[in-house]
N, C-alpha and C positions, 0 to 999 in steps of 0.2 A: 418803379425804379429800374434804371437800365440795368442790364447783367453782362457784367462781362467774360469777354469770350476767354476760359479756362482749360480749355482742350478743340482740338478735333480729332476726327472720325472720318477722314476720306480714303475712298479707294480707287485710285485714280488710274484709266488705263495706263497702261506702262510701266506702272510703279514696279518695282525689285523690293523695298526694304519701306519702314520706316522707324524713326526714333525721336523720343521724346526728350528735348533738352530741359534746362531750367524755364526756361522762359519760351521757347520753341520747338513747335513740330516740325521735323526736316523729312519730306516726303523724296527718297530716294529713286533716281533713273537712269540709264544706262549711261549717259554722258552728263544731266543736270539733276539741280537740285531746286524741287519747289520749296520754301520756306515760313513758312505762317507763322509769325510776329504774334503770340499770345498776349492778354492782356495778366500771366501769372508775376509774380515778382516775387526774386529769388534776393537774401542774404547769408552769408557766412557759407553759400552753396548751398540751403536748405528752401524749399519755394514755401514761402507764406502759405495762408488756410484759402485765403478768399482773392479773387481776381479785381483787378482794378478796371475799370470800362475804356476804352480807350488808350492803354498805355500801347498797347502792341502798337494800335494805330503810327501813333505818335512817334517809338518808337524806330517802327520802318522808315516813315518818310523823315526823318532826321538822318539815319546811316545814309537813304539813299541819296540823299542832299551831299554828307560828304563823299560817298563813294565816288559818284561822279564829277567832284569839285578837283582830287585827289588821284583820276585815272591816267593824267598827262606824268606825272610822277609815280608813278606805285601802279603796276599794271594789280586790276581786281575781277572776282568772279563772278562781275554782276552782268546778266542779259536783260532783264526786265523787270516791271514791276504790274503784272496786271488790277490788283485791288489794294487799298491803302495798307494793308493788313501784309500781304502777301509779295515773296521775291526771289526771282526763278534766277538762276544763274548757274555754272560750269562747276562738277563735279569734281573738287580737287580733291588727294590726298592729305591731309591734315597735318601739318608737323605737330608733335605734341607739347609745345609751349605757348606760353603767355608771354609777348612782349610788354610789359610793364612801363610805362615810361612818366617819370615822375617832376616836373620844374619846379613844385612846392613839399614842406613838410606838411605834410595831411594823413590821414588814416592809417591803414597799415604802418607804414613808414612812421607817421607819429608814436603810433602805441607802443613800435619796436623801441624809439627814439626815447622816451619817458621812462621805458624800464634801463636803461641805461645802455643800451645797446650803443655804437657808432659807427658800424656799419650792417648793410642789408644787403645779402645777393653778393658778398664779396665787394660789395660799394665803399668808401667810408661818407661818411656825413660827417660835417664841419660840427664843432665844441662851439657850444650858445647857441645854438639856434632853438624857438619856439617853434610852436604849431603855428603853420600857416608861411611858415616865413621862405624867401626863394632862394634856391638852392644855386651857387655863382655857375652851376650848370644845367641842362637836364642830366638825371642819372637812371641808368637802363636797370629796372633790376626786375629779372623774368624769372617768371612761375611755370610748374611744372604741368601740364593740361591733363588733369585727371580723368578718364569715363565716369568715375564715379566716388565720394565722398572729397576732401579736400584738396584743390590746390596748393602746390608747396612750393614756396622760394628757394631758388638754387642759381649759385655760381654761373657764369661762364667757364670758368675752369672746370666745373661738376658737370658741366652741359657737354664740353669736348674728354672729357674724362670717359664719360658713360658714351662716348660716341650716336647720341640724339642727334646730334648734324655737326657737320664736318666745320672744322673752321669758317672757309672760303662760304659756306652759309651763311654760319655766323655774321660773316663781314655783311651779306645783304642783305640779314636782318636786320642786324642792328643801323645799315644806313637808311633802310624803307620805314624802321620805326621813328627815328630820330629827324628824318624828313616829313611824317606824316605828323610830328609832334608840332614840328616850327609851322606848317598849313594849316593845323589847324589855332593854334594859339594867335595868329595871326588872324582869322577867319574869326574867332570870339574877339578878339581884340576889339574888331570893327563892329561888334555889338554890343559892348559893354560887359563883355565877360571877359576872365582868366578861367584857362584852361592849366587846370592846377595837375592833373595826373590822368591816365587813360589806360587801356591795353591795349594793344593788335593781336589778331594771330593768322596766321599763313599755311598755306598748303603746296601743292606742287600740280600743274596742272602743266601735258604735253611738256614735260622737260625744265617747265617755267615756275620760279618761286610766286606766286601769287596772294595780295591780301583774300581772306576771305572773312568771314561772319560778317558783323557789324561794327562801325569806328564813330566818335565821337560822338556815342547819345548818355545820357543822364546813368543810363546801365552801365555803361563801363568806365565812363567817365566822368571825372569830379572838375565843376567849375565853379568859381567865384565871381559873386557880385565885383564888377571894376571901380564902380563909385564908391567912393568911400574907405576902400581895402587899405589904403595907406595907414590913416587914423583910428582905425579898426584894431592894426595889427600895432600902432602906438601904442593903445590907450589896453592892449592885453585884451582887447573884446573877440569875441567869436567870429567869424567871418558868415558872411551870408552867402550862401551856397546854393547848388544846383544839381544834386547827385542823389544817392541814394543814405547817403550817410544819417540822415535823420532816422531810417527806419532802423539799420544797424545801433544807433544808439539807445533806440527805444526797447530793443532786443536787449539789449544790453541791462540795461535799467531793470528789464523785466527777466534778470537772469538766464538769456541765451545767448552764446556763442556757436551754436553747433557743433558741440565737442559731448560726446559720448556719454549719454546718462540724461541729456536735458530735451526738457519737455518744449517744443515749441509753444509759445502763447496765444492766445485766444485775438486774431486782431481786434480793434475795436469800431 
């Protein structure tokens, strides 16, 4: 049985630093960054028991499909890709947010939405709408980027309150998210997906706001089956998907959220 790759271990001349994400190893150097695409998979911010074969794979060459589809619009920190796995690019400063950007009720959003909630992140969300259903806009609603235990929903108001980036940022995040939202919904379009919700996040590189990590893979983004989604969301049925939502629900089911006191489950 193949095993998949769960860590690395290199010590690469020139390295200064490294750090272990959910899902990635980020091998630190004085101007880049190498990045090894693990095959671990993370929910609710907590990484699973056992590594999947392949996803890292998969997962690179998907981002690096849209980075470079996306770089005439949205400058990004990508220089190259030497192994499927593996993706070296320009060392930016981090901003510490999550752009969130949402066209459907789905997850998060939904769960907020069914406890009776009506708006998220300062957003409001329309009266009657179900799970699945699209929203008469996309709506931005950013997370706060933790080092470590949970990401948290906040404001744009709370975002220039706490002074994390100045307006006039603001303004080019939210138009590099909102653009990166409409290329790629277009780009599944043409394959028979909806791209129902995703994130971006950005850093600062020579003075320049830059995308950086990864955009539009199953990791950060939820898509929908196109065929069918119509009579789907008639008939009150489930939507067929493309994200990670399955295993959050089975988490679910098997009593974890990753909230304080709970045991992760055994996967099977």
């Amino acid at each position: 049985m193949v095993q998949g790759l769960k860590e690395t271990h290199f010590n690469l001349p020139g390295q200064t630093d490294f750090y272990r994400g959910k899902v990635r190893d980020v091998y630190y150097f004085e101007n880049q960054l190498v990045i090894v695409a693990s095959d671990r998979i993370s929910a609710f911010d907590h990484v699973l028991p056992r590594a999947i074969p392949f996803k890292g794979q998969i997962l690179n060459q998907i981002a690096l499909h849209f980075l470079n589809a996306s770089q005439d619009i949205v400058p990004n920190w990508l220089v190259g890709s030497p192994d499927p796995n593996v993706s070296i690019g320009h060392k930016a400063d981090a901003i510490k947010l999550e752009m969130v950007v949402r066209g459907y009720l789905a997850g998060h959003a939904w769960r907020e939405y069914k406890s009776g909630k009506r708006s998220i992140c300062g957003v409001s969300m329309p009266e009657g709408m179900k799970e699945g259903d699209k929203f008469p806009n996309p709506i931005l609603t950013p997370a706060t980027k933790a080092d470590e235990g949970h990401d948290e929903d906040i404001s744009k108001e709370q975002i220039l309150e706490r002074e994390i980036i100045s307006s006039e940022d603001w303004n080019v995040l939210s138009r590099y998210a909102h653009d990166l939202f409409y290329l790629g919904s277009k780009m599944a379009e043409k394959n028979g997906l909806i791209l129902v919700d995703t994130k971006y996040e950005f850093g600062r590189y020579n003075g320049e706001i830059i995308l950086i990590d990864e955009i539009h893979t199953p990791d950060s983004s939820r898509y929908y089956i196109k065929e069918g989604y119509e009579e789907r969301q008639q008939r009150g049925e489930k939507q067929k998907q493309l994200s990670k939502e399955f295993v959050r629900e089975w988490l679910m089911e098997q009593g974890f959220q990753g909230k304080e006191g709970q045991e992760m489950p055994e996967m099977p």
